[in-house]
PDB file of N, CA, C and O in Angstrom:
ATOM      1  N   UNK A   1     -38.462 -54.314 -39.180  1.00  0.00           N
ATOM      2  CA  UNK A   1     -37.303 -53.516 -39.554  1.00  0.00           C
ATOM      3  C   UNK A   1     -37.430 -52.128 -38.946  1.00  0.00           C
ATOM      4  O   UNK A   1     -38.483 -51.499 -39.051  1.00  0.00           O
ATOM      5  N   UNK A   2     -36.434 -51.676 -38.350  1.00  0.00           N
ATOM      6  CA  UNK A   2     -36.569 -50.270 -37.870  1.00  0.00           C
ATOM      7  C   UNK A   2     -36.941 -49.268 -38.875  1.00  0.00           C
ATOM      8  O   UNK A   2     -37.579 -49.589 -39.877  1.00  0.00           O
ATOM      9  N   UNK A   3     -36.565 -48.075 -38.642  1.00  0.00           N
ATOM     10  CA  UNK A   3     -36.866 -47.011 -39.674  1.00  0.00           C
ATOM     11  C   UNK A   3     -35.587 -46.131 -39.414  1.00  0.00           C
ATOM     12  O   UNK A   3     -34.841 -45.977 -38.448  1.00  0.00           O
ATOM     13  N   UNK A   4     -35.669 -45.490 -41.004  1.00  0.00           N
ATOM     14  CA  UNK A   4     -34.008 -44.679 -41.043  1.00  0.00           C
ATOM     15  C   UNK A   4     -34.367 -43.547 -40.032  1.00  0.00           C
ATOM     16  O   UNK A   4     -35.363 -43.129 -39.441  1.00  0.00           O
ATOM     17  N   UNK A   5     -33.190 -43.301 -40.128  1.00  0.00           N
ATOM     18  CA  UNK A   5     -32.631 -41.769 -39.559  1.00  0.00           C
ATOM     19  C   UNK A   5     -33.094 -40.977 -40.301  1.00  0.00           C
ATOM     20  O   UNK A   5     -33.092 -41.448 -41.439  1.00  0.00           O
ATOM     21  N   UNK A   6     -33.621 -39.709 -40.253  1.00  0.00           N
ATOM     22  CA  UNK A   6     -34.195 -38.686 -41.130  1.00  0.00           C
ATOM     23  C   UNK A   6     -32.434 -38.108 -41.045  1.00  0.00           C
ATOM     24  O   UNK A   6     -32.093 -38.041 -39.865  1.00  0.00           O
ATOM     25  N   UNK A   7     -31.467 -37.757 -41.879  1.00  0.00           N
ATOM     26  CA  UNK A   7     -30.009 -37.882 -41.930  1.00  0.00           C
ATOM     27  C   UNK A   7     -30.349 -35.966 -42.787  1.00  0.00           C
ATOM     28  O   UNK A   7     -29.431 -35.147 -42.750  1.00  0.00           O
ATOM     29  N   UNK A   8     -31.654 -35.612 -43.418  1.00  0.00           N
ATOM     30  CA  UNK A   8     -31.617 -34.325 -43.512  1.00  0.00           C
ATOM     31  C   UNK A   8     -32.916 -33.619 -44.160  1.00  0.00           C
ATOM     32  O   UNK A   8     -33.611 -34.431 -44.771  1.00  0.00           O
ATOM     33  N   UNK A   9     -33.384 -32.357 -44.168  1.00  0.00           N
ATOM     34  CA  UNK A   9     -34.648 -32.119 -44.466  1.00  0.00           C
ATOM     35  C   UNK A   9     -34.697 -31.633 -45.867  1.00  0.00           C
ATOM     36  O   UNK A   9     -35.711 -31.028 -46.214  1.00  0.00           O
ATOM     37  N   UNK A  10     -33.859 -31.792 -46.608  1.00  0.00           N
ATOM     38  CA  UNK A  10     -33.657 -31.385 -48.207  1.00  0.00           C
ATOM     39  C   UNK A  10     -33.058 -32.321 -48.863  1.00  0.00           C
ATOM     40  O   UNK A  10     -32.498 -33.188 -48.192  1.00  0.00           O
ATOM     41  N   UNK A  11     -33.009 -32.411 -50.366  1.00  0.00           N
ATOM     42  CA  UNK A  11     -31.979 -33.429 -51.038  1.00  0.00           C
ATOM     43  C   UNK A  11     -30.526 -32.436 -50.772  1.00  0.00           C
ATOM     44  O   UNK A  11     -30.419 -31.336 -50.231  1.00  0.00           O
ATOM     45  N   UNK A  12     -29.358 -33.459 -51.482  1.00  0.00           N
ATOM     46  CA  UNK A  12     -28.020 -33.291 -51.806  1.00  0.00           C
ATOM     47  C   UNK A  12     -27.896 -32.839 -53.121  1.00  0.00           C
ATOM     48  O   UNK A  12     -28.745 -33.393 -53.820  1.00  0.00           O
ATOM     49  N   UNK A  13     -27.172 -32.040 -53.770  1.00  0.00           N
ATOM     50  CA  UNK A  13     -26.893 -31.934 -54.939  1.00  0.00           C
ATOM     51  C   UNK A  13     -25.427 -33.322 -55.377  1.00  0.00           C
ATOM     52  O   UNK A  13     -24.329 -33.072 -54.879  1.00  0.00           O
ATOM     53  N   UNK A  14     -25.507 -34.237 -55.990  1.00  0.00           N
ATOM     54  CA  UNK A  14     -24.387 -34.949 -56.282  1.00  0.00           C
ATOM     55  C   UNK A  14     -23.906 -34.855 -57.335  1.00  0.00           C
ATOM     56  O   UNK A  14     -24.913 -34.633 -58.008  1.00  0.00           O
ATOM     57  N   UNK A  15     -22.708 -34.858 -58.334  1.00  0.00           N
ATOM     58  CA  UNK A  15     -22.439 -35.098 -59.504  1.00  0.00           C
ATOM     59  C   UNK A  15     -22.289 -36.478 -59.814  1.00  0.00           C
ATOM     60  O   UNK A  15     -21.708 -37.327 -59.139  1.00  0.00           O
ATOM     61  N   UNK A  16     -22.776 -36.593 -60.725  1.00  0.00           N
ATOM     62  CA  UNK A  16     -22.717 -38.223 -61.110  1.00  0.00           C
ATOM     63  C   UNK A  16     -22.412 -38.293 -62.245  1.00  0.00           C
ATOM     64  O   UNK A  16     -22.980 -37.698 -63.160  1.00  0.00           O
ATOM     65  N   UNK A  17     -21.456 -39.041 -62.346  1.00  0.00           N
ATOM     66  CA  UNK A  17     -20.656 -39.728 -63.666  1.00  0.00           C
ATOM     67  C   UNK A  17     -21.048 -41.268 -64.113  1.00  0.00           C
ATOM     68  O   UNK A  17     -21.035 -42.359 -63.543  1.00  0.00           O
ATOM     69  N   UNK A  18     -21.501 -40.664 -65.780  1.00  0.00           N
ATOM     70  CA  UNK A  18     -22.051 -41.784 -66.400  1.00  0.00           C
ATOM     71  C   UNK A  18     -21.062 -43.276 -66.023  1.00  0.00           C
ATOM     72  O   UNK A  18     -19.853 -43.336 -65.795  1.00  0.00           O
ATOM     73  N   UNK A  19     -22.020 -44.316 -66.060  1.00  0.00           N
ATOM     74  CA  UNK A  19     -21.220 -45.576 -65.904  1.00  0.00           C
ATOM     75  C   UNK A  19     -20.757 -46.329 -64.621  1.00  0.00           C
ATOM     76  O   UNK A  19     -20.532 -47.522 -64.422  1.00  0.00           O
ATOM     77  N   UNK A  20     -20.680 -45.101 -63.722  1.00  0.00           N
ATOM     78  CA  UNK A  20     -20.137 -45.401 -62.287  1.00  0.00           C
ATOM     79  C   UNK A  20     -20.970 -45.389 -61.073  1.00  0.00           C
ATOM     80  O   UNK A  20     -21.688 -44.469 -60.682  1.00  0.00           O
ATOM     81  N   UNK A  21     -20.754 -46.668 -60.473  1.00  0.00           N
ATOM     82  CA  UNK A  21     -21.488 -46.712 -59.247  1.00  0.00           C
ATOM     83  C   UNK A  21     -21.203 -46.259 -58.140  1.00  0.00           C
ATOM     84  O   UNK A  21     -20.121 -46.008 -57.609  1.00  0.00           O
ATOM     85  N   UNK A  22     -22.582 -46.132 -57.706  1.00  0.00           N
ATOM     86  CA  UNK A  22     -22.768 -45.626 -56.172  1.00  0.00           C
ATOM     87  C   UNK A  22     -23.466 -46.305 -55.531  1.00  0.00           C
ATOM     88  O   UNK A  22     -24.150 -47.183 -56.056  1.00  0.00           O
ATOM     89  N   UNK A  23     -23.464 -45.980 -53.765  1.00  0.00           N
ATOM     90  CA  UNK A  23     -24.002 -46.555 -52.944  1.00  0.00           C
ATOM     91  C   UNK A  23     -24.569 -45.417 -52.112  1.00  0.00           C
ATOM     92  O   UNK A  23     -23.829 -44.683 -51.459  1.00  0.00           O
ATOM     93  N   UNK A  24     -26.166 -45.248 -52.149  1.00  0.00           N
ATOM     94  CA  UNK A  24     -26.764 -44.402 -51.376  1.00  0.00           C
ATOM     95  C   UNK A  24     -27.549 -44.540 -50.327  1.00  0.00           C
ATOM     96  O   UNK A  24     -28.735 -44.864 -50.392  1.00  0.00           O
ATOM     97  N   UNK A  25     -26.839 -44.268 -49.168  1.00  0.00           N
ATOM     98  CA  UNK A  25     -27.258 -44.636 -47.596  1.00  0.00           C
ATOM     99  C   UNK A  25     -28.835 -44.722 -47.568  1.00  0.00           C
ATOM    100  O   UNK A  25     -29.677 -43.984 -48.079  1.00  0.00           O
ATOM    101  N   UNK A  26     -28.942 -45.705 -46.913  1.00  0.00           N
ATOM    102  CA  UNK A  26     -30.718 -46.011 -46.611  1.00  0.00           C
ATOM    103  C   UNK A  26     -30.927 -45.719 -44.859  1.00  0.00           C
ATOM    104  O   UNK A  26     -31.969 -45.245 -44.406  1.00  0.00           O
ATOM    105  N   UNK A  27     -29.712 -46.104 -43.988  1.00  0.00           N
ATOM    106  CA  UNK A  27     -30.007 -46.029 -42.925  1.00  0.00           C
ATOM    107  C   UNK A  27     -30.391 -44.253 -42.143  1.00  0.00           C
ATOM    108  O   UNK A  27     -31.354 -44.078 -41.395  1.00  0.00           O
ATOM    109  N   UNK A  28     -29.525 -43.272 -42.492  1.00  0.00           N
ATOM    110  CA  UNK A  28     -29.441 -41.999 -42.040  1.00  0.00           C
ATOM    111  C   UNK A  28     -28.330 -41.771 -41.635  1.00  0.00           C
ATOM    112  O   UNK A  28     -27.833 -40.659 -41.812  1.00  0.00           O
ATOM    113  N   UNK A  29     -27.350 -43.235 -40.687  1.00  0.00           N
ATOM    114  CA  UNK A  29     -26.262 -42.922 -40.609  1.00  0.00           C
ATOM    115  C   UNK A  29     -24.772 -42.408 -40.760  1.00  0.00           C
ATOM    116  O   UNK A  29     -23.877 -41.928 -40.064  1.00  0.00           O
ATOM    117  N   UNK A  30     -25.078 -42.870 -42.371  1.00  0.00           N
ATOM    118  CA  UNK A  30     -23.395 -42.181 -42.958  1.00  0.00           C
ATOM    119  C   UNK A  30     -23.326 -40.500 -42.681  1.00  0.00           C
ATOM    120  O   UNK A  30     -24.158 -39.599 -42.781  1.00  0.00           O
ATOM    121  N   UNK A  31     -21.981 -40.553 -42.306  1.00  0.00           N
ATOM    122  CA  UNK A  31     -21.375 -39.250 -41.737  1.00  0.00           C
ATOM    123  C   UNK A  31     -21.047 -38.562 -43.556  1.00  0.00           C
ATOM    124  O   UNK A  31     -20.705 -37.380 -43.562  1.00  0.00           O
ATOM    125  N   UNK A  32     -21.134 -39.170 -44.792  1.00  0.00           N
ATOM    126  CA  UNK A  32     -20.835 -38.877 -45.792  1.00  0.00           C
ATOM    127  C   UNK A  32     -22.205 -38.712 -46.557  1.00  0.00           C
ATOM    128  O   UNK A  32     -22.160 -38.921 -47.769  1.00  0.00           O
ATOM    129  N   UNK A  33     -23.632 -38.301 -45.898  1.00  0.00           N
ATOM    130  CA  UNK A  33     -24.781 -37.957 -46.513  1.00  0.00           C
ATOM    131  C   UNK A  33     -24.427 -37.793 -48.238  1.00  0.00           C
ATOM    132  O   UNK A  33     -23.246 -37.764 -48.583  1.00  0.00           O
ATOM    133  N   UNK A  34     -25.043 -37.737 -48.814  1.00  0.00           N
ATOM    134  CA  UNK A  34     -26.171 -38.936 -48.938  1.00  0.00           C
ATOM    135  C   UNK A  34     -25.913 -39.892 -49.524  1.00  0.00           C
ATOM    136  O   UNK A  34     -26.880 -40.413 -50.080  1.00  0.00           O
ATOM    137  N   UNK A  35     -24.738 -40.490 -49.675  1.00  0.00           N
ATOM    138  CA  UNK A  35     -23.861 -41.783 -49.848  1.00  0.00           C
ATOM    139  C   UNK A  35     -23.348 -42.636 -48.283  1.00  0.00           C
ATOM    140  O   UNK A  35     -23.228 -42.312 -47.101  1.00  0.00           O
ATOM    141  N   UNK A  36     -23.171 -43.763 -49.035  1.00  0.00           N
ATOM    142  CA  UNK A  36     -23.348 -44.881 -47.754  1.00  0.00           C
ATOM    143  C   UNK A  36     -21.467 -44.532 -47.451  1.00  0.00           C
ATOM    144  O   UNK A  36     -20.630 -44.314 -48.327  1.00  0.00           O
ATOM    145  N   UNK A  37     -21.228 -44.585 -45.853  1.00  0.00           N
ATOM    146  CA  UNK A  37     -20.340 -44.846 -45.826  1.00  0.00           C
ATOM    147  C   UNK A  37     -19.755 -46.089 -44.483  1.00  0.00           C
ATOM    148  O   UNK A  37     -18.909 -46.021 -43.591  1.00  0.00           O
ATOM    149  N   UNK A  38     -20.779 -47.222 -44.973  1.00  0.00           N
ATOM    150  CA  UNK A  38     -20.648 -48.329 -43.994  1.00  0.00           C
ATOM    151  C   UNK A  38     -21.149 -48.267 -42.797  1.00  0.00           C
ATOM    152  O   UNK A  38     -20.999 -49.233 -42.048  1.00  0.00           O
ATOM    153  N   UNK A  39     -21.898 -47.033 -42.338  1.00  0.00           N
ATOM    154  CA  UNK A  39     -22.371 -46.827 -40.511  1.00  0.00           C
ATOM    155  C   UNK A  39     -23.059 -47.793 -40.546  1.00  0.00           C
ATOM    156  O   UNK A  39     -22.872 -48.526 -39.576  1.00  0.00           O
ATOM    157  N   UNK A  40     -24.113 -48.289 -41.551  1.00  0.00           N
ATOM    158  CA  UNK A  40     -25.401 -49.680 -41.455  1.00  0.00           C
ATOM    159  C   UNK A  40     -24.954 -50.659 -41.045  1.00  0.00           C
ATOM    160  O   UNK A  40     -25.844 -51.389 -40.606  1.00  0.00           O
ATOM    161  N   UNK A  41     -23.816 -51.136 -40.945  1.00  0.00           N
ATOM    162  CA  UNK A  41     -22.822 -52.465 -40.346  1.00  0.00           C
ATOM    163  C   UNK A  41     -23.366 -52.563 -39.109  1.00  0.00           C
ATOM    164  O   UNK A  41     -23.186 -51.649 -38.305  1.00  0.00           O
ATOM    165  N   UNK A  42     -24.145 -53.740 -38.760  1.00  0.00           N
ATOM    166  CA  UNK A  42     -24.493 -53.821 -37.640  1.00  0.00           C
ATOM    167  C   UNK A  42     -26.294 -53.731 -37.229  1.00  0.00           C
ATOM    168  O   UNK A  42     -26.927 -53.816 -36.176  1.00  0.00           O
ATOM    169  N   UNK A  43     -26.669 -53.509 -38.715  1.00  0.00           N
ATOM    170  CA  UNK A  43     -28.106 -52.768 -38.567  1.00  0.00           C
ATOM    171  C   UNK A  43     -28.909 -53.916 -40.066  1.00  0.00           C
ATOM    172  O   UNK A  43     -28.221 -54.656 -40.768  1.00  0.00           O
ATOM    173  N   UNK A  44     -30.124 -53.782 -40.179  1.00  0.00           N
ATOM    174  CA  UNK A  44     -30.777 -54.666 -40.917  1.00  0.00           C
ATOM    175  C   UNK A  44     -31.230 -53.987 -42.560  1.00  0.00           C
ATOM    176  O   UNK A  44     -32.032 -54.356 -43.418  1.00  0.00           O
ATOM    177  N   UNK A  45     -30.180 -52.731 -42.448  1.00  0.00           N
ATOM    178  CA  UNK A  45     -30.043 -51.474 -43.667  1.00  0.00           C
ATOM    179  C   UNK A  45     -28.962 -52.310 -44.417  1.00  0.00           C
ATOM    180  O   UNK A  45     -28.261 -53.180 -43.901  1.00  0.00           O
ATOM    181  N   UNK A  46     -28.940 -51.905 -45.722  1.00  0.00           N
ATOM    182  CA  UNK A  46     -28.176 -52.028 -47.083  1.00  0.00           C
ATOM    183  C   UNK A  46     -28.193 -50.987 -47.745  1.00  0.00           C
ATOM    184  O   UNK A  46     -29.236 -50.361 -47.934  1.00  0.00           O
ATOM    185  N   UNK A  47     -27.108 -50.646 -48.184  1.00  0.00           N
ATOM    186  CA  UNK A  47     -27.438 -49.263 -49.426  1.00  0.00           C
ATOM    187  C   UNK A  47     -28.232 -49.771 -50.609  1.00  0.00           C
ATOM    188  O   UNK A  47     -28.524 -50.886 -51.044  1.00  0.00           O
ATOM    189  N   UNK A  48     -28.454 -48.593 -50.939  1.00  0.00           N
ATOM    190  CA  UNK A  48     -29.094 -49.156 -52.508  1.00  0.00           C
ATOM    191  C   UNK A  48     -27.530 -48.476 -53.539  1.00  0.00           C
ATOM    192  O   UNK A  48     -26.988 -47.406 -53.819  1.00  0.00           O
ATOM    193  N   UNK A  49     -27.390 -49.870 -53.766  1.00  0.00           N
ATOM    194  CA  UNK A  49     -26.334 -49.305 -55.103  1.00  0.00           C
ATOM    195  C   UNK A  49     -26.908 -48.993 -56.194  1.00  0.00           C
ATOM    196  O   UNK A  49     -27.981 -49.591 -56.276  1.00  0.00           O
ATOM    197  N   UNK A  50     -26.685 -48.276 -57.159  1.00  0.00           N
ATOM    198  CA  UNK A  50     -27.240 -47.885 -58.390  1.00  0.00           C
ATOM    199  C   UNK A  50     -25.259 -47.416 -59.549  1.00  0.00           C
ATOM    200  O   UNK A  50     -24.144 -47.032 -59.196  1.00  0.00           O
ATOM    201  N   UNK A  51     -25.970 -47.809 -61.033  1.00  0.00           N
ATOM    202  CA  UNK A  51     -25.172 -46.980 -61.639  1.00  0.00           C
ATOM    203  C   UNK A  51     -25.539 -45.947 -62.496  1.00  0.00           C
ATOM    204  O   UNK A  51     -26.472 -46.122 -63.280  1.00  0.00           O
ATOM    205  N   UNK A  52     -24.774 -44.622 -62.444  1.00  0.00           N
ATOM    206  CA  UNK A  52     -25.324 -43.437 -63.368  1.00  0.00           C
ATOM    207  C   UNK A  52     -26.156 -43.853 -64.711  1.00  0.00           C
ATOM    208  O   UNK A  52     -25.818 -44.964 -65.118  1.00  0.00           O
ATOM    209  N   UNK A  53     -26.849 -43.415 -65.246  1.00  0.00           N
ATOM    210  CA  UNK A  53     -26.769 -43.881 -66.890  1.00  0.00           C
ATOM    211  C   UNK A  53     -26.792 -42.775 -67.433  1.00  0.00           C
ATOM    212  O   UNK A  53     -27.252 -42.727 -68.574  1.00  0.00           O
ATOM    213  N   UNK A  54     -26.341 -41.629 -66.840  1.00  0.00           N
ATOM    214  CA  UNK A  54     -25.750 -40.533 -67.498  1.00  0.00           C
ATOM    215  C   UNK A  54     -24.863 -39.574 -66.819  1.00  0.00           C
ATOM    216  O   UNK A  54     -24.964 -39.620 -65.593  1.00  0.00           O
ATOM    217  N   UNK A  55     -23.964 -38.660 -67.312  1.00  0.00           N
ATOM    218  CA  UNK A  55     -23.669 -37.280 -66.236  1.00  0.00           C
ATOM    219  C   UNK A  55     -24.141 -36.375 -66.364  1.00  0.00           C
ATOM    220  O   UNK A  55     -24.455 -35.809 -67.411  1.00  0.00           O
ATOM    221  N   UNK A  56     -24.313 -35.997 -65.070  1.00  0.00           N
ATOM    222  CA  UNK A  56     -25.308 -34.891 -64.617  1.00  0.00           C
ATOM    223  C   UNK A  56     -25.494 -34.418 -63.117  1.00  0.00           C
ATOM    224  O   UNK A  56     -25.137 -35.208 -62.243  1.00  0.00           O
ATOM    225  N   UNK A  57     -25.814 -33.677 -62.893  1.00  0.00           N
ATOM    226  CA  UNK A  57     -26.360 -33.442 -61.138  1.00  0.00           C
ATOM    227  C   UNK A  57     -27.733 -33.878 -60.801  1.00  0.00           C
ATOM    228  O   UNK A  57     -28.795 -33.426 -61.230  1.00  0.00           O
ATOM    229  N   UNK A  58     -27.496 -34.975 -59.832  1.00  0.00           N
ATOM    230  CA  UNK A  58     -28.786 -35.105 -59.235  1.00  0.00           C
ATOM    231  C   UNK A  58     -28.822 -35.159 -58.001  1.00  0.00           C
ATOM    232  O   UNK A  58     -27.791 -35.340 -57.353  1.00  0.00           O
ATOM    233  N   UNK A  59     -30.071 -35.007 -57.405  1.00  0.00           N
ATOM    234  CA  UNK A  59     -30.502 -34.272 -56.132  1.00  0.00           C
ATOM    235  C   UNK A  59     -31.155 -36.002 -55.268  1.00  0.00           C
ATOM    236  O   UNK A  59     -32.201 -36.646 -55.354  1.00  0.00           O
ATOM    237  N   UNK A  60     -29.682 -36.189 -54.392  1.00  0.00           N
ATOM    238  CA  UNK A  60     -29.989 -37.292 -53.878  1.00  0.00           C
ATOM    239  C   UNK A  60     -30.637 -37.128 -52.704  1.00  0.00           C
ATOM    240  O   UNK A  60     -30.287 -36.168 -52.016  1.00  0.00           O
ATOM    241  N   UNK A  61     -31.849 -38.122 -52.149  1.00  0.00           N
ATOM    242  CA  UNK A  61     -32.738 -37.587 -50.940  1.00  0.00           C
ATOM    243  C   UNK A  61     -32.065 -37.792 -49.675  1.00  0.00           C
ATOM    244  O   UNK A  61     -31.508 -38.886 -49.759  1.00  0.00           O
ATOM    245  N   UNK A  62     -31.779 -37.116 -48.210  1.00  0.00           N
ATOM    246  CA  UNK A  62     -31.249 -37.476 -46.818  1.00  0.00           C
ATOM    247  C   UNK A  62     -32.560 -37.242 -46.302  1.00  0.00           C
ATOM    248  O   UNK A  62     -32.520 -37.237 -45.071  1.00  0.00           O
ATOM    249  N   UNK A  63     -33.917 -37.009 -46.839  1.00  0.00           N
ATOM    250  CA  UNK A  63     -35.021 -37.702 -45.110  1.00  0.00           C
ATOM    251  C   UNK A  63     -35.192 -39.278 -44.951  1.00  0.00           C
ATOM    252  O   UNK A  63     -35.569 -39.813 -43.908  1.00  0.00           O
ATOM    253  N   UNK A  64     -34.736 -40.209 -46.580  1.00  0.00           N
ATOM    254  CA  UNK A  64     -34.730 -41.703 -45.931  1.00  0.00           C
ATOM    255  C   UNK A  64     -36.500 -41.678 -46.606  1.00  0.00           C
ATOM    256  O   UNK A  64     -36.851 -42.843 -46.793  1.00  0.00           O
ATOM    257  N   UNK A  65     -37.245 -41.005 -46.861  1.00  0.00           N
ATOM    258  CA  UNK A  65     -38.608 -41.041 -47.624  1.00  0.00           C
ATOM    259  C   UNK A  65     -39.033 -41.358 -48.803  1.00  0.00           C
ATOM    260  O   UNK A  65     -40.060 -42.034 -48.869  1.00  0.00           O
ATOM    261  N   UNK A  66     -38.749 -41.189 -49.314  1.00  0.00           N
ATOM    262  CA  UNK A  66     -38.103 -40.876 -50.831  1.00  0.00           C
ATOM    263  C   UNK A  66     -39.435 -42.386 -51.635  1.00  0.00           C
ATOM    264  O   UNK A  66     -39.439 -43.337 -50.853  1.00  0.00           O
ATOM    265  N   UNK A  67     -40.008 -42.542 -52.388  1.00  0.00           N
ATOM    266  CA  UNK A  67     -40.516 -43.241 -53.594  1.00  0.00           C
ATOM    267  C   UNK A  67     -39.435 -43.993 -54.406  1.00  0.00           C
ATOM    268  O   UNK A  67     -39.571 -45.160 -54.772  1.00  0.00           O
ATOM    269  N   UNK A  68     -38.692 -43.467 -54.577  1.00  0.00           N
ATOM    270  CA  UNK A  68     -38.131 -43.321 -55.662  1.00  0.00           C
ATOM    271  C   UNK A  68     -36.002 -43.923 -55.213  1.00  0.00           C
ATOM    272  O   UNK A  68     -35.010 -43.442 -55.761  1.00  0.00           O
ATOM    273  N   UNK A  69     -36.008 -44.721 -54.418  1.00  0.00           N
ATOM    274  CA  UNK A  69     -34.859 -44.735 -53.306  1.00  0.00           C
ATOM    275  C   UNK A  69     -33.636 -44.101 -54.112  1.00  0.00           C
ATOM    276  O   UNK A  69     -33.036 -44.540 -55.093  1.00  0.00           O
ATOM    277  N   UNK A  70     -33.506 -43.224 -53.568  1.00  0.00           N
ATOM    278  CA  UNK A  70     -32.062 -42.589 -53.767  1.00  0.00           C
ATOM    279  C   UNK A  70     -32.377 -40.879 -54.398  1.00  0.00           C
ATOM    280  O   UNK A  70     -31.699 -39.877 -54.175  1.00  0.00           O
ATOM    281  N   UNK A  71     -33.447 -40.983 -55.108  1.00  0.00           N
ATOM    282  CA  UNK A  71     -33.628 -39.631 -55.677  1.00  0.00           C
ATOM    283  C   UNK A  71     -34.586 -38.984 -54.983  1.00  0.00           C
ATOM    284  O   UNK A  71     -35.480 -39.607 -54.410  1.00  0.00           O
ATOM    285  N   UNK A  72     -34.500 -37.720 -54.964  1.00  0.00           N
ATOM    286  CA  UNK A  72     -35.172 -37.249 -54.116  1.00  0.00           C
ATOM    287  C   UNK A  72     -36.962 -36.769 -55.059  1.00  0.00           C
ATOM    288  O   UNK A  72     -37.079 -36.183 -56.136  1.00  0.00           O
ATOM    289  N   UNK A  73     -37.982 -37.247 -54.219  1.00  0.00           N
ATOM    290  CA  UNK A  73     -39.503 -37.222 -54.729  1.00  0.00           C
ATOM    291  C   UNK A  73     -40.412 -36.332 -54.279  1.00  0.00           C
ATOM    292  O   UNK A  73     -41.623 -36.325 -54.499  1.00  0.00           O
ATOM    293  N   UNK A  74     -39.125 -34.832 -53.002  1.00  0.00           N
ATOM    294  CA  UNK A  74     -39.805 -33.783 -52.111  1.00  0.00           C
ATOM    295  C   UNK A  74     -40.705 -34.768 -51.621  1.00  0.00           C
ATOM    296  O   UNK A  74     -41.820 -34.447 -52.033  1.00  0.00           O
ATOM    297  N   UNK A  75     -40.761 -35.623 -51.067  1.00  0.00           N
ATOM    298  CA  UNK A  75     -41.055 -36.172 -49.511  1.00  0.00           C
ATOM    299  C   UNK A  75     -40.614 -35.309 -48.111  1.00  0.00           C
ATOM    300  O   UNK A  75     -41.320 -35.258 -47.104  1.00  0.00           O
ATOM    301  N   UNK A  76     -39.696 -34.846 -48.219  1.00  0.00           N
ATOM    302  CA  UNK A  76     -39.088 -34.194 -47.353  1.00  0.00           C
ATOM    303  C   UNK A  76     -40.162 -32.815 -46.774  1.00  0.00           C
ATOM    304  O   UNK A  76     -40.112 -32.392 -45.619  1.00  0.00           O
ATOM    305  N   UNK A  77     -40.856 -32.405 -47.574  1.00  0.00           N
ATOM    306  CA  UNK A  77     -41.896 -31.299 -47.804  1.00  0.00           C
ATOM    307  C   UNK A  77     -42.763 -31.685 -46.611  1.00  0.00           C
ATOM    308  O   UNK A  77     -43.188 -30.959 -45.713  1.00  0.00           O
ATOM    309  N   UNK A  78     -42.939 -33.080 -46.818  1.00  0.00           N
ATOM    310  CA  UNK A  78     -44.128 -33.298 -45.462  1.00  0.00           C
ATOM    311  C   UNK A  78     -44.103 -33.972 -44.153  1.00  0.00           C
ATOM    312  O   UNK A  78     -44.907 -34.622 -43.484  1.00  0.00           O
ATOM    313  N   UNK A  79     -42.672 -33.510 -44.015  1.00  0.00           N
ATOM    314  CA  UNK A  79     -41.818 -33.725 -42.537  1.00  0.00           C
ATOM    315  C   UNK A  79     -42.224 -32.721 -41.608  1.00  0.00           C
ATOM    316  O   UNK A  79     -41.733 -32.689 -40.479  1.00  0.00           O
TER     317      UNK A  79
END
């Protein structure tokens, strides 16, 4: 399997609303960081969907490093 795109060197701040899903880019490609917006079409990437289980802001990861897929684990620190 290839390896993502480093897509950015910090997390995203997102708002997330309890109950509702998302899809957070694994490849680097989405032009809509740090949510998937279909660029992986074509590639051996899938988002990771997840749903909130609360609202709140969380700090979604764009280096593609991450432990923790989708949240950011400051991986990015040792880029």
């Amino acid at each position: 399997m290839d390896l993502p795109k480093i897509a950015g060197k910090a997390p995203l701040p997102v708002e997330l609303e309890k109950g509702k899903r998302y899809a957070w880019c694994t490849c680097g490609l989405s032009s809509n960081q740090p949510l998937c917006d279909g660029s992986h079409k074509g590639t051996d990437f899938a988002p990771k969907v997840f749903v909130a289980e609360e609202s709140k802001t969380a700090y979604l990861c764009t280096c593609k490093k991450t432990e923790n897929p989708g949240f950011c684990d400051g991986s990015h620190k040792a880029l």
